[in-house]
C-alpha positions as CSV (number, residue, x, y, z in Angstrom):
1,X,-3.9,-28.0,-13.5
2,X,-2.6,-24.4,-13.2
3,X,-0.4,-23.4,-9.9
4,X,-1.0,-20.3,-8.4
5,X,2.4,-18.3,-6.9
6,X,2.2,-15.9,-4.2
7,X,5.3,-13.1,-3.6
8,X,5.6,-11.7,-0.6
9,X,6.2,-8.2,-1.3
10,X,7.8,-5.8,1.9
11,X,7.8,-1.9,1.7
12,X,8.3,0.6,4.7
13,X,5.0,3.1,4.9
14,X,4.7,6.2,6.8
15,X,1.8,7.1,9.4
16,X,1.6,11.0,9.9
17,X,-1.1,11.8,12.6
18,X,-3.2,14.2,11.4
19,X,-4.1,17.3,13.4
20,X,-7.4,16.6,13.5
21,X,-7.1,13.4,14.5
22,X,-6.2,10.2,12.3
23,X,-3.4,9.4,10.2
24,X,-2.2,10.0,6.6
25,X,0.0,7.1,5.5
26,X,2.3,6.5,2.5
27,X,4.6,4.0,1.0
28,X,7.7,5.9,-0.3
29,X,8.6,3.2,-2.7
30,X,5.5,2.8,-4.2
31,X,4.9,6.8,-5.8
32,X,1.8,8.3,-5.2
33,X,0.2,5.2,-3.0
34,X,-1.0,7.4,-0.2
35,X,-4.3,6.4,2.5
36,X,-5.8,7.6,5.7
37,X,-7.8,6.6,8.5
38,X,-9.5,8.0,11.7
39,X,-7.6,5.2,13.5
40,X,-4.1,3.5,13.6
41,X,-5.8,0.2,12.5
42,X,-8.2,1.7,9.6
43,X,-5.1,3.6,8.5
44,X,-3.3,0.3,8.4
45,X,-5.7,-1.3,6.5
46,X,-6.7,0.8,4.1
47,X,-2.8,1.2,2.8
48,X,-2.3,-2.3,3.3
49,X,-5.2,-2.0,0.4
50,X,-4.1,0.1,-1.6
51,X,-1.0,-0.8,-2.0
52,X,-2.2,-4.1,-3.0
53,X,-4.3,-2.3,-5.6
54,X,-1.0,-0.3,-6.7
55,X,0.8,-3.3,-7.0
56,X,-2.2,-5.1,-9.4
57,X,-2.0,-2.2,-11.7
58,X,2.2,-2.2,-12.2
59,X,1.3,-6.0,-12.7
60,X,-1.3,-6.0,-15.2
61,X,0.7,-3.0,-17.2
62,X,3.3,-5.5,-17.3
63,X,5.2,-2.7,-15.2
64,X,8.5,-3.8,-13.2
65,X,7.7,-3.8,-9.5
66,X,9.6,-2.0,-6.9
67,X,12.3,-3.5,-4.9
């Protein structure tokens, strides 16, 4: 029987509204992971994503993660 581990990872991102409306959102720790969305909430989401992605790539280039 395998056991599957979960780590709860917790990094500070950025929401710049955008001029034209939106937001542009980062995660300083994580360089490079940037998103957007035409909401708050889609903003949110799609970082929440990405960094996830970001995270699965350091992870499967046996890269440290960032603390």
């Amino acid at each position: 029987m395998s056991s599957l581990q979960t780590t709860l990872f917790n990094y500070t991102v950025i929401f710049e509204p955008e001029l034209d409306g939106g937001y542009h959102v980062f995660c300083p720790m994580l360089q490079g992971c940037h998103s957007q969305g035409d909401s708050f909430e889609e903003a949110l989401a799609n970082i929440t994503e990405a960094m996830e992605l970001y995270l699965d790539s350091l992870l499967a280039d046996e890269e440290p993660i960032p603390e």
